[in-house]
N, C-alpha and C positions, 0 to 999 in steps of 0.2 A: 504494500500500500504506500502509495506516494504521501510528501507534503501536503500536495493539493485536495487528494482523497479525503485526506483527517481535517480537510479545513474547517471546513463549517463545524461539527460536533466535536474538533477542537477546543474550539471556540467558546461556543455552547460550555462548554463544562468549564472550563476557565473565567468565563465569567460568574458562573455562578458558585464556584468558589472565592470569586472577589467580594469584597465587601457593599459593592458597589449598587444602589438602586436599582439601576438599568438594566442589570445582570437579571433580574427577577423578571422584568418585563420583558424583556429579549425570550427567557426561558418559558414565561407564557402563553407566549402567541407565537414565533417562531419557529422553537425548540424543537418540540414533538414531531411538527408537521415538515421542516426540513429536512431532518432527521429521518423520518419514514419515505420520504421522495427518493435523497438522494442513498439511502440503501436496497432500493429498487432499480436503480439507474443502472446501466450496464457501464463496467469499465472503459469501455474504448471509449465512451460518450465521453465520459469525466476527463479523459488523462488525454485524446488528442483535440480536443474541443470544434470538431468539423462537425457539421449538422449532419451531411450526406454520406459520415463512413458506417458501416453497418457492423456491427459486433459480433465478435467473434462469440459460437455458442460459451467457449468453456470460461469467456469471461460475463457471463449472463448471473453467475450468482451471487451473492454479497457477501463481501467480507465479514468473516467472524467478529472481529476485531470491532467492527463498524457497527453490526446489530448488539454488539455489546453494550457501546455508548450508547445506542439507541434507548436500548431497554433503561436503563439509567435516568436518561432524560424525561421519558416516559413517568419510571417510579417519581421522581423529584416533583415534575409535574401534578401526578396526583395528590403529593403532598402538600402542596399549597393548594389546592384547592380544597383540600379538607379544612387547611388553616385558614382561610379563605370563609370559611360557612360560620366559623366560631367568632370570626373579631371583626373588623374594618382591612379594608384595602390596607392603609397604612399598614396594621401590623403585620398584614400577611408578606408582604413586599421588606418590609426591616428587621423579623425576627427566628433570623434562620436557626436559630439555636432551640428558640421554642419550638422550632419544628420536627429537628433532629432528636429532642428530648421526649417531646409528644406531652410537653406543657401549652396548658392553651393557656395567654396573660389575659386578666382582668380587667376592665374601665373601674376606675374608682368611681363609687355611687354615691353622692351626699345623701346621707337619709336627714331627714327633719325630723325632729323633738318636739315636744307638744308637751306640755307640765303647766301644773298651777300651783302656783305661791307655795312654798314650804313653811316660813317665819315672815310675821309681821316684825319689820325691823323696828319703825321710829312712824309717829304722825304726830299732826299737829293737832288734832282734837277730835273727838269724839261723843256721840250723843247717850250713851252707854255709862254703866260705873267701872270703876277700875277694881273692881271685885265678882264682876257678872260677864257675860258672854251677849247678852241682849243687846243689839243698837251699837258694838262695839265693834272698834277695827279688827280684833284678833278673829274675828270671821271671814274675813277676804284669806287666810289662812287654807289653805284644799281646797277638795271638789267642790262646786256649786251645790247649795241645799236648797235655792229657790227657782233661779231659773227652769223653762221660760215661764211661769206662775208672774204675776204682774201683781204689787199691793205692796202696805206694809205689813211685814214679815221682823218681828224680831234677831232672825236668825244671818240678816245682815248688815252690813259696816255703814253705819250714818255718822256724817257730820254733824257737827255742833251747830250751825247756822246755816238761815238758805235765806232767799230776797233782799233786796234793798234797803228793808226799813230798820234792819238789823243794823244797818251802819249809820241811822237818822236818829239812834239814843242818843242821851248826853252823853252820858259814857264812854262813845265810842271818840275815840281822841282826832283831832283833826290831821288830814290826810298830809305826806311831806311832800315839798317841789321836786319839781326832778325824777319824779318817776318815769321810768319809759312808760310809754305809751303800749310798745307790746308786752308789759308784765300785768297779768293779770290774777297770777293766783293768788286764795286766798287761802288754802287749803292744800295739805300733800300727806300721803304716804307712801311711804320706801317699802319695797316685799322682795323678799332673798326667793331665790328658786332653788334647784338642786342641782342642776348643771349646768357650765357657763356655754351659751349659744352665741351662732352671729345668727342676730335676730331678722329674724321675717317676716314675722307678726306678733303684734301685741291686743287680744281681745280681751276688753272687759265686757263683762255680764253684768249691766244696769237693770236693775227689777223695779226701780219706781224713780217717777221723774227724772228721766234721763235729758244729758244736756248739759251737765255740770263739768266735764272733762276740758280743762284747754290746754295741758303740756302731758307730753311722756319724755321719761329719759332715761337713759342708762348708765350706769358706773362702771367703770373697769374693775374696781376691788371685789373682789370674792370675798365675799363676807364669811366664809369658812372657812377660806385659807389660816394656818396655822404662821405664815411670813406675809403680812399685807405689803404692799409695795409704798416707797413711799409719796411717789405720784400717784393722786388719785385723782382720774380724769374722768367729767359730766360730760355728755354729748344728747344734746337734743334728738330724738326719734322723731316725734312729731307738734307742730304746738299750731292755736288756732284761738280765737278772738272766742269769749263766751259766746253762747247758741240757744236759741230759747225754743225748745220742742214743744210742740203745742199738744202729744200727746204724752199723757205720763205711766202708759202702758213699757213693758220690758221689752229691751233690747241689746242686741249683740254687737258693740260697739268696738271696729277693727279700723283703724286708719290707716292710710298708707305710709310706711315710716319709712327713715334714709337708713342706706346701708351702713355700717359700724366696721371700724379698722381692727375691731381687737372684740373678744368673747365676753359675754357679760349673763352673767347673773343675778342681777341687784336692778331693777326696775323701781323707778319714782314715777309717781301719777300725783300729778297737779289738778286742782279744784277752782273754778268758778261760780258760788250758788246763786249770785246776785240777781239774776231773770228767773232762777225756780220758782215754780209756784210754791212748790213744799220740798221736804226733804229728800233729797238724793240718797236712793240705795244701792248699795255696787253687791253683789253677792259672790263673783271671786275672778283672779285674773289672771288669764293663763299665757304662756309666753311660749311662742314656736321661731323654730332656730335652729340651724344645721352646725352641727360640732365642729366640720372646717369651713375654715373661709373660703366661700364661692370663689373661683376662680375669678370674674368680671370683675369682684369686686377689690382684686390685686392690681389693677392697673389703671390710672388716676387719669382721666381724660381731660385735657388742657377745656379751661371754661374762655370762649371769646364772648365779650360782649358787643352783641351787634351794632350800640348806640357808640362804642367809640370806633366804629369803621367808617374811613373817612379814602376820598381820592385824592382827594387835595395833599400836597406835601408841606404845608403853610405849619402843618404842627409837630411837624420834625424838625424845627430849626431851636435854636439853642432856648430854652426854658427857660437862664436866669437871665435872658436881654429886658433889660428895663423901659429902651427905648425901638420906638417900631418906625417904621419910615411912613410919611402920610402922605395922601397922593398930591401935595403940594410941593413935595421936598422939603417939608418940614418934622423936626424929630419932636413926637407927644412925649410926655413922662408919664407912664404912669405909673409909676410908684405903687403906692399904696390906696391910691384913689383918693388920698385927702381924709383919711379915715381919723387921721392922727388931729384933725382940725373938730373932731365933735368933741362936746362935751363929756369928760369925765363919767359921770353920772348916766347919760346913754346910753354910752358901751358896756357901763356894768349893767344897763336895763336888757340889754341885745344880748349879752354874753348870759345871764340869767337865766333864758329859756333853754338854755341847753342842758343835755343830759351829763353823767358824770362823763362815759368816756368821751363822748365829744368837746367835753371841756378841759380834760386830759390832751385828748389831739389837738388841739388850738393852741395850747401852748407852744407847740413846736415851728408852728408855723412865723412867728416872729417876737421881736423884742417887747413891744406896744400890748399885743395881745396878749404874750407872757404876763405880763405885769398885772393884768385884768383878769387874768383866768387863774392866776396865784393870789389874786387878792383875800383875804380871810371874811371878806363883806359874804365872796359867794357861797359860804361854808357854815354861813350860821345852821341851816339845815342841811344834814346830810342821810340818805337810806340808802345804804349798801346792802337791804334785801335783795335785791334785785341781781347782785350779783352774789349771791350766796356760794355759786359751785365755783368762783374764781377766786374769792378774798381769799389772802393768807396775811402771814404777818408783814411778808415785805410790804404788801399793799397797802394797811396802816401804818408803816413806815414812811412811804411816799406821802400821805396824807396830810400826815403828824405837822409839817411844817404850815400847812395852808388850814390846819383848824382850831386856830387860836381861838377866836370869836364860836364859838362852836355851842349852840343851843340844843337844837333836838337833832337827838344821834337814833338812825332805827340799822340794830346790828342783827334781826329776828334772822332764824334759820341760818347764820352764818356760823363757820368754826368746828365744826362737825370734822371727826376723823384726823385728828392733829390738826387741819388746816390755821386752827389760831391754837396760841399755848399765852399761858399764865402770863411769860415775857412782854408779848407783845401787847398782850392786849391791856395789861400794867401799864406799859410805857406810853402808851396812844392814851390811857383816862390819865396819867398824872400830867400828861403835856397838854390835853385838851379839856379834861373833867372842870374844870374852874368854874365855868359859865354854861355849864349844861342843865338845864332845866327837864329835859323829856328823854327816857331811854329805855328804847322797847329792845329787849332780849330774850323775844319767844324762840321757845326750841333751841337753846345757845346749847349745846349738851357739851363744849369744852368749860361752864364754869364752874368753880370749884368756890369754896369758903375763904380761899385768898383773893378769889377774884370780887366777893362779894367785899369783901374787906377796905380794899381800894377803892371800890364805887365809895362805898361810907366816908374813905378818909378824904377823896379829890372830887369828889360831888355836894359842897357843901346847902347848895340852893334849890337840888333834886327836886323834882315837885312831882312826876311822873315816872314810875318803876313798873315794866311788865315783866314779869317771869313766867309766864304761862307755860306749860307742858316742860317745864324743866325740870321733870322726876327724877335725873339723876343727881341733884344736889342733894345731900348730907343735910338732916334735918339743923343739925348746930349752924349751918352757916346761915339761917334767915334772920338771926340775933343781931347782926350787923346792921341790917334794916334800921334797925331802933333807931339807929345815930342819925337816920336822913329823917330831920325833926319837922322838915317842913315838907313834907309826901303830902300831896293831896289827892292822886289817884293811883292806885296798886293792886297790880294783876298777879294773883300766885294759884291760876287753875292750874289742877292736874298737878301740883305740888307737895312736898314731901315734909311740907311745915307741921308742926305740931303746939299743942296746946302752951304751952310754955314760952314759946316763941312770937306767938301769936301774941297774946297779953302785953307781953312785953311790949311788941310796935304797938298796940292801941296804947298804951299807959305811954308814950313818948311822942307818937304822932298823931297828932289832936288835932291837927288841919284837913284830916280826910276827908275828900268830897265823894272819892269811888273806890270801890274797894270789890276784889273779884276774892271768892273762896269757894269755886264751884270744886269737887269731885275731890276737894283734900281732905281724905280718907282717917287722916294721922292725926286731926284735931278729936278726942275724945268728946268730950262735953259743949256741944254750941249754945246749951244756956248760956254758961257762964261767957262764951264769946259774944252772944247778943248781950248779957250785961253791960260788958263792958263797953260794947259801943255805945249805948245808952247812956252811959255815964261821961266816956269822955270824947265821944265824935258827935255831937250833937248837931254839927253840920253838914252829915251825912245825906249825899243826893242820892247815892245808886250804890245796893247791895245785892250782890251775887251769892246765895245760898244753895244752889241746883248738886242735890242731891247730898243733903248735907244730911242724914238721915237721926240726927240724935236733940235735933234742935224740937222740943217741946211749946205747948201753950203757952207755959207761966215764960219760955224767954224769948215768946214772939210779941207777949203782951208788954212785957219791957221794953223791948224795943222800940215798937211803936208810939210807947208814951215817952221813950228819949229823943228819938229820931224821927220827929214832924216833917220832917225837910224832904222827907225820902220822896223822891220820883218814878225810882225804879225799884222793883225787890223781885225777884225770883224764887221760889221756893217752890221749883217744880220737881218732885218727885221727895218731898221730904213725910213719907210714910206717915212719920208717927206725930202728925199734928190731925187733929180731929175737930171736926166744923162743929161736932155737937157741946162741944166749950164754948161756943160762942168766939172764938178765937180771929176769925176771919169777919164777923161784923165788927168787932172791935178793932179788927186791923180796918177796915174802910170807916169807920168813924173816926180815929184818930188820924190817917193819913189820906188828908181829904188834895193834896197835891199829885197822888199817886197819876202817874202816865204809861206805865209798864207794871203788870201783873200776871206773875205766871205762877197757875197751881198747878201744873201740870201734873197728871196721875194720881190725883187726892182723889179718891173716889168717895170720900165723904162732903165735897163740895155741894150745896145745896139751894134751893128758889131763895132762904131768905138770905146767903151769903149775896147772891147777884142780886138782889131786887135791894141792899144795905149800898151796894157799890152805885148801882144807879142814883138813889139821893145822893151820896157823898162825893164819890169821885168822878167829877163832871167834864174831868180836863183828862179822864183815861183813853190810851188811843192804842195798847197793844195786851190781850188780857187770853190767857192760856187755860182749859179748864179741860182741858181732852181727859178722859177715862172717867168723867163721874156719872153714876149711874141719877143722879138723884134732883138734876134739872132739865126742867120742860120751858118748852115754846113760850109760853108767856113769860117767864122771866126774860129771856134773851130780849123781847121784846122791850120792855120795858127799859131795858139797856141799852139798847140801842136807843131810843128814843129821847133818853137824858145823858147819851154823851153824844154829841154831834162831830165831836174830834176823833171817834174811833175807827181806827183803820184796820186793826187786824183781831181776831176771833176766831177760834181754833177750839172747835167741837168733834173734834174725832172721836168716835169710843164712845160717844155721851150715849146710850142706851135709848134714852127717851126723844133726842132729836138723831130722827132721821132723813135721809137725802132730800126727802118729799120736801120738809120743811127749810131745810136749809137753803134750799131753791126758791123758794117763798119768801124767804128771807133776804137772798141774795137780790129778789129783783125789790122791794122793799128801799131797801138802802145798799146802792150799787157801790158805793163809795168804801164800803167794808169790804174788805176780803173776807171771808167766812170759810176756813176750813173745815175740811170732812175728809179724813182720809179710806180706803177701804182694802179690805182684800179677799183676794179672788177666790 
């Protein structure tokens, strides 16, 4: 057999022991079929290449040698097309090894994960006791138990507040400048799951008045890891402007969220209840997510914005030219635009309406506006709520110099997970606390008894203190309080304060206008707490009692004959006071100011406690009586008809007024809200 004989399945076989692509495709379609031609060809054909010689008989058979290769090529052939049936073209074509082995390779498959809440980590308030399961966040905890059932259901997580009128108390303290525009929550909880996912979807199950949701977001910290890391980075999923549903039946509420660079397990869900008609129930939240990172979402596609595509080359020319040519031949200045010619006073009105970090970026932009945007005038008020997931200490470091002048500080929700320590936030009250009047520190869970200590010692003028849900303070450290002598409003829901501590601020701060002690479990005795207000807050506007369960007759009749002034009083769900003392007409005889009245779940509420409120308190406009079995249609009436200031009325559970009526009533006087809750 010549050269030229072996050429072609030479060939053939040399290529496909090369490593080479083409070798495969060659052996595809070529191989077999060459291979079988040219072993049928007679030799003379091949070896003198003349069309017209005619072949000798004995060279008419085919080389052994030849149908050897043949067969070869043939086997190889079939083997890729077996490989061929199991994977994609690609792999059959580059994995000659898997062939030879008689391994078939795999596509990696993302599977998605599906799971609901493991542990309620942290929230900001709840309509529930901190010793019950009912109305509580630790329900959003596993499987849904209400969904899709539509109603109130005890067995889901309510907030503390819903509507507007909520924030029209006196109590409620006035709002700070400078808030963005797109911060809207007012309300959040954080829920750990069991495995960290890159998330796909995030569904909440809303069982009643849904509509309250306006942020989701994710942490990178595994809340179970035994080494947390010490960056810990928030990334928005998704957020959206409050939404008012018109119906308040249940729903499965799934937004579309953005992709995430890193696995998370730790979901936060942000609250808006201000358009609710009633209270918002979430029953449980589940998070679906694929354990590795999608492929697509490894490769970062360049963002153009279309508005700056331009043809013109007018704005490729040098940026810092001050002066531009005009079609005169003459050179304009424009500077600054003459900026530096307005008044003082102006520019600090113009630089005012900006938010923190835009008043951060302005600074960089020149000397003029530096000076304005560092001024301490803009700093009298500061709320770095807003950026809760970003403060740390350097950031009140930066601060520290521009908040001398410094009145009301809102640090709520900030400091979480080392981001502030003892240090910093020391050094930022003893450089700015001098002239601080107002400091809301809801949710702070980095303060400690030293940190309270320093508010006492560099806040001599405090007049406003919120501690709300900061159950992880040390009951010893509320003693410090005492010393801020001039407090006139203080928030310690959800607090781990105790009877001892308590006393002690009433017996020192005697200026109290508001005073919050809803859900503080740790006060023993709230007679002797209502005594003591009676004796020394006499100028008490608004008390928060909700769910204070140990506060009796004899220390609500005290009260009421210390504290005339009262506007507000809550005492919804306080069990063990009973209407058949006379307790509650004697509370509306004596507090004939009253404008906020909630008995909520006194199911001994009765015709002559409402028909006592109607003569007396004439200027009431928000009155809670849900659960009592024991008033009818003609009292409300009568209530309604001697307060003309009432706005809201909340008869849910009332036994004796039913839908029929309350619809009667509604059209009646449209101007009420008239609650009726129901379930299905």
């Amino acid at each position: 057999m010549t050269r030229n004989e072996l050429g072609l399945p030479f060939y053939l076989w040399m290529c496909f022991w090369s490593r080479e692509p083409c070798a495969y495709q060659v052996l595809y379609v070529a191989g077999p079929v060459a291979c079988a031609v040219l072993g049928t060809i007679p030799r003379a054909r091949r070896t003198s290449g003349a069309a017209s010689q005619k072949p000798h008989p004995a060279h008419c058979s085919p080389d052994p040698l030849f149908l050897m290769l043949t067969l070869l090529s043939m086997f190889y052939y079939i083997c890729l097309r077996r490989r061929s049936r199991s994977g994609t073209r690609g792999e059959a074509l580059t994995s000659r090894r898997a062939v030879e082995s008689g391994q078939r390779a795999t596509l990696p498959i993302s599977v998605e994960v599906e799971q609901y809440a493991k542990e309620v980590l942290d929230f900001s308030s709840h309509y529930g006791s901190e010793n019950s399961m009912s109305y509580t966040m630790w329900n959003l905890a596993g499987m849904p138990n209400v969904y899709p059932s539509s109603g109130d259901f005890t067995q889901t997580a309510v907030f503390r507040a819903y509507g507007a009128w909520w924030e029209q108390c006196a109590s409620t303290p006035l709002p700070f400048r400078r808030t963005p525009k797109a911060f809207h929550s007012q309300d959040y909880i954080e829920l750990a799951f069991e495995e960290p996912v890159y998330p796909t979807a995030v569904e909440v199950l809303e069982t009643y008045h849904p509509g309250a949701i306006v942020q989701i977001m994710a942490c990178s910290l595994n809340p179970f890891s035994q080494n947390p890391p010490t960056d810990v980075r928030w990334e928005v999923l998704w957020a959206e402007e409050p939404t008012k549903v018109l119906t308040p039946q249940a729903r499965q509420f799934s937004p579309s969220i953005k992709q995430l660079s890193f696995p998370t397990n730790l979901i936060r869900v942000e609250v808006n209840s201000s358009l609710l008609k009633y209270y918002t129930e979430l029953d449980a939240v589940a998070l679906r997510g694929q354990k590795e990172r999608p492929i697509l979402s490894r490769y970062k596609m360049p963002r153009i914005d279309i508005c700056d595509l331009s043809d013109s080359d007018e704005e490729l020319s040098d940026p810092g030219a001050s002066f531009r040519q005009a079609g005169d031949g003459k050179h304009i200045n424009l500077g600054n635009g003459y900026f530096d010619k307005l008044p003082y006073e102006l520019i600090q009105l113009i630089v005012s309406h900006l938010t923190l970090p835009d008043l951060c970026r302005l600074t960089q932009t020149c000397k003029l506006l530096r000076q304005h945007c560092c001024d301490p005038l803009q700093y009298i008020q500061l709320s770095l709520q807003p950026y809760w997931a970003r403060l740390s200490d350097t950031s009140l470091g930066h601060l520290q110099g521009r908040c001398t002048l410094l009145q009301r500080l809102n640090l709520s929700w900030t400091g979480n997970r080392g981001a502030l320590t003892l240090t910093g936030f020391s050094s930022f009250m003893k450089a700015c606390g001098g002239s601080l009047v107002c400091l809301e520190l809801s949710c702070c869970h980095f303060l400690s008894e030293p940190c309270l200590e320093v508010i006492s010692q560099t806040c001599p003028g405090l007049q406003e203190l919120n501690l709300s849900s900061c159950d992880r303070l040390h009951p010893q450290a509320f003693t410090h309080i005492s010393k801020l002598t001039r407090l006139r409003r203080l928030v310690l829901y959800r607090t781990r304060i105790e009877q001892t501590a308590m006393l002690r601020i009433l017996t020192f701060c005697i200026e109290l206008r508001h005073l919050n002690l809803g859900s503080c479990v740790m006060i023993e005795d709230y007679d002797v707490v209502a005594s003591m207000l009676a004796v020394c807050c006499r100028s008490l506007r608004s008390l928060d009692l909700w769910r204070c369960r140990s506060l009796s007759e004899r220390g609500l009749a005290e009260l009421a004959a210390g504290c005339r002034l009262l506007e507000e009083l809550d005492l919804g769900w306080c069990s063990t006071l009973q209407s058949s003392s006379g307790c509650f007409q004697h509370l509306a005889r004596n507090l004939q100011c009253l404008r906020k009245l909630f008995l909520t779940a006194n199911r001994t509420v009765c015709d002559s406690d409402i028909e006592e409120l109607a003569a007396n308190c004439p200027a009431l406009q928000h009155l809670d009586i849900l659960g009592t079995r024991m008033v009818n249609s003609s009292s409300l009436r009568k209530l309604l008809q001697a307060c003309p200031k009432l706005l809201l009325l909340d008869v849910s559970f009332c036994a004796q007024v039913d839908a029929r009526i309350v619809q009667e009533l509604c059209g009646l006087f449209p101007n009420v809200a008239i609650k009726k809750s129901f379930t299905q």
